[in-house]
Each structure stands twice: as C-alpha cells, then as structure tokens.
C-alpha positions as CSV (number, residue, x, y, z in Angstrom):
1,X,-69.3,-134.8,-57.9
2,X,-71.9,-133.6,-60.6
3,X,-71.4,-131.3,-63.3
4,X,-73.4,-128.2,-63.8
5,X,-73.6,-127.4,-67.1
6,X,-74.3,-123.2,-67.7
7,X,-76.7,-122.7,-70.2
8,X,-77.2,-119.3,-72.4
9,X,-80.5,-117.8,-72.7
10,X,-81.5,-118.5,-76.7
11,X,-81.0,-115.7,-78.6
12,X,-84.2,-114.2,-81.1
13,X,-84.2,-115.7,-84.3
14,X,-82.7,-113.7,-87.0
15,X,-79.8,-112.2,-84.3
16,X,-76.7,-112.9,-84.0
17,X,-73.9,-113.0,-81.3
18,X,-72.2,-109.5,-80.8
19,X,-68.4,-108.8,-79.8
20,X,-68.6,-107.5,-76.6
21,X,-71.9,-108.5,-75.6
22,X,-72.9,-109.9,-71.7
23,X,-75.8,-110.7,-70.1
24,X,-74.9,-107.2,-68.4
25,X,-75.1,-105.2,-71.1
26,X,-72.7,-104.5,-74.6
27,X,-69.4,-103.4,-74.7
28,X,-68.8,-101.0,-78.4
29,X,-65.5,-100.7,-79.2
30,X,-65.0,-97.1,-81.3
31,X,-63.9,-97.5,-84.8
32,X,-61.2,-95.1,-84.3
33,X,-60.0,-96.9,-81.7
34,X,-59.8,-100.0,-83.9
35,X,-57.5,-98.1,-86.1
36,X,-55.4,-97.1,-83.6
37,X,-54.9,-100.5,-82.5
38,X,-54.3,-102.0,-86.1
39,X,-51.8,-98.5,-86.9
40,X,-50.0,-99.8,-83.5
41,X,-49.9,-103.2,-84.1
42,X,-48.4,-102.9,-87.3
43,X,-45.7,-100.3,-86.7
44,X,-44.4,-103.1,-83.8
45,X,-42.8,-104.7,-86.4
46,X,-39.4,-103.4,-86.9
47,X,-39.0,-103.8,-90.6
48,X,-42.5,-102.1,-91.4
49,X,-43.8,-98.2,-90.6
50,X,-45.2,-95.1,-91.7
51,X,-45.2,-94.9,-96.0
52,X,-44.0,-91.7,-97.0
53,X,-46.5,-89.0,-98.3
54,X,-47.1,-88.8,-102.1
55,X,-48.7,-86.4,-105.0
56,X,-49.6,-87.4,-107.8
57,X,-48.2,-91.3,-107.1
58,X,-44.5,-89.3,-106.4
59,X,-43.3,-89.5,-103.2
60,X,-42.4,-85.4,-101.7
61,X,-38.9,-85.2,-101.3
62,X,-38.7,-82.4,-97.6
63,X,-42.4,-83.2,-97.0
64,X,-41.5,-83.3,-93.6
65,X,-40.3,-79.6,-93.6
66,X,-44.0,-78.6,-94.8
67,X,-45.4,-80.9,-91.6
68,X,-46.4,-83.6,-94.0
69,X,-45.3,-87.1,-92.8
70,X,-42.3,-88.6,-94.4
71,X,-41.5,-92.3,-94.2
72,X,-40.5,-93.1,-90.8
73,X,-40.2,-97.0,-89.5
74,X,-40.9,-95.1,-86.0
75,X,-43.9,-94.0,-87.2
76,X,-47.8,-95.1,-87.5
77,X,-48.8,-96.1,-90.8
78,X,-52.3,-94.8,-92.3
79,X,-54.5,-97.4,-91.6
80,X,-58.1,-97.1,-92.0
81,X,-61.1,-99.5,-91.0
82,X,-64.2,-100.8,-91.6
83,X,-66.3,-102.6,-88.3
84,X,-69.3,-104.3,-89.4
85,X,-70.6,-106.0,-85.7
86,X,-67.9,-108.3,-84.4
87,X,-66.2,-107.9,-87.4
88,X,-63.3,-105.2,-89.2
89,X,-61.9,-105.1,-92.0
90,X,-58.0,-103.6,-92.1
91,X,-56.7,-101.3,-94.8
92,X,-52.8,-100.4,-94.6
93,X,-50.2,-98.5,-96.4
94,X,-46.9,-98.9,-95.1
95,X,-43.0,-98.7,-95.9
96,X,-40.6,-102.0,-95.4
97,X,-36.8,-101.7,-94.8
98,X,-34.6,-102.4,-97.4
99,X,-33.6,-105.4,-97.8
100,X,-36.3,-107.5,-95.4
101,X,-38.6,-109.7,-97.5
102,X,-41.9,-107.7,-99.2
103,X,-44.1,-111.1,-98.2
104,X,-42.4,-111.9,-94.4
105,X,-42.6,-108.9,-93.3
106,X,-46.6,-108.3,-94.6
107,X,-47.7,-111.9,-93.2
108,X,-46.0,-110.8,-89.7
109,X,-48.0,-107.7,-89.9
110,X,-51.3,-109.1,-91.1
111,X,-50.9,-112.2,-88.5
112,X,-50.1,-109.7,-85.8
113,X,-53.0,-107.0,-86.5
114,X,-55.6,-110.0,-86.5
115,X,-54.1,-111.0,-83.1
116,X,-54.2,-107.6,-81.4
117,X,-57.1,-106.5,-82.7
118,X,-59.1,-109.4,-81.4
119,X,-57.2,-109.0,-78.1
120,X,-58.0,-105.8,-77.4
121,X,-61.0,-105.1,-79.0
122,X,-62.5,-108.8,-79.2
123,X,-63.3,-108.1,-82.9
124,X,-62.2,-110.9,-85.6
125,X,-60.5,-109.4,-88.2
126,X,-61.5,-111.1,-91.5
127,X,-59.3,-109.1,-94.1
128,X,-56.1,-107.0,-93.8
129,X,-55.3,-105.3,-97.1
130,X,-51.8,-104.1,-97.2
131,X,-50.7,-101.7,-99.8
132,X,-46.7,-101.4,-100.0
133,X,-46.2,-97.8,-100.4
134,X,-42.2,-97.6,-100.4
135,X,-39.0,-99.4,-99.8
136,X,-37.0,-97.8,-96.7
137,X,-33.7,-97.8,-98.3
138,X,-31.6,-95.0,-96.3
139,X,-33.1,-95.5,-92.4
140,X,-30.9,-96.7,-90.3
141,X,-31.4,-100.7,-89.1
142,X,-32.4,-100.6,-85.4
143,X,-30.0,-102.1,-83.1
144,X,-29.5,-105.9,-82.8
145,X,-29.3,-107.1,-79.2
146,X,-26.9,-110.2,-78.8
C-alpha cells in the first residue's frame, strides 16, 4: 500500500495563512461574535461574572433599579475584543466570589476563553487581559452536587 501525500497549493509571497480559509473559499468570523463567545466562556465559570457598574471608580449601590447592570455571577461580563486575521486579543472586567482565589479563578477563565474561542471561531487567542472589577461578597454560592 502507498501513501499519497496531499500537497497545498503555495501561498503568494508576503501572505499569510488565514483562520477560516479553504480552498472553497473564507470563512469570517464577526468580531461581535467573538465577544460573545469570550463574555460566554468566561461567565461558565462559577466563581467569576458580570462586575458591577461604577461612576467615578464607585461602584452604584440600586444601579439595577435604574436598568444599569449590577454584579451578577449569572451574568455576562463586559468583554471587548480586538481580531487582527486569525488572531484576538481578549479584554475582561469581571467580579469573583468571595472567598475563591483572585489568580485560580482568572487562569481558569483565561485558559478557558483561549480554548473556546479557538473552538468556535478557529481564532488563537494571544492575550486575555482580565481586569478584577469587584469581589462578590453577599451572592449566594451555587449549589454543590454530591
């Protein structure tokens, strides 16, 4: 039995090799949908969520009366992105429970954005800046199952 080896067309010189790109065509992943899938992939993490909303560097006590997002482990933190070809770079601001560890739970986040977001969107993710907003001190732990 003989191999065939399946050779790649040579790409022009100064090009590079594209996420998402087939000898069918390219595949462009939105940047909005980038951040949706980093926002996502963070709040999976039980211990990390949405930061509460600030003025000033103060967080708003009853923001969440005026429609302005409160901290909320539930919720999506603000996430923003940058995609530069098969590239992104990950901003986040999120909230950590009280009394999880500030660096475990960051390096689970920033391992698991990288992982999803080159899932999903076939995009390596070179830098994920996380900015720790607040400590979650009077939410509820979700339920441990046994």
């Amino acid at each position: 039995m003989t191999a065939v080896a399946e050779t790649r067309p040579a790409e022009p010189a100064g090009r590079t090799e594209l996420a998402g790109r087939t000898e069918l065509g390219r595949i462009t992943v939105a940047d909005r949908v980038v951040i949706k899938i980093a926002a996502q992939a963070a709040a999976e993490n039980p211990d990390a969520g949405a930061a509460a909303s600030r003025v000033l560097g103060r967080t708003v006590p009853g923001a969440g009366h005026l429609g302005v997002r409160g901290t909320d482990l539930d919720a999506l933190p603000k996430t923003t992105v940058q995609v530069d070809g098969s590239k992104a770079y990950v901003n986040l601001e999120i909230t950590v429970r009280w009394p999880a560890s500030v660096a475990e739970v960051t390096g689970q986040v920033r391992r698991h954005v990288r992982e999803r977001v080159r899932e999903l969107a076939g995009l390596e993710v070179d830098e994920v800046h996380i900015v720790v907003a607040s400590l979650a001190t009077d939410i509820t732990p979700p339920p441990r199952v046994r």
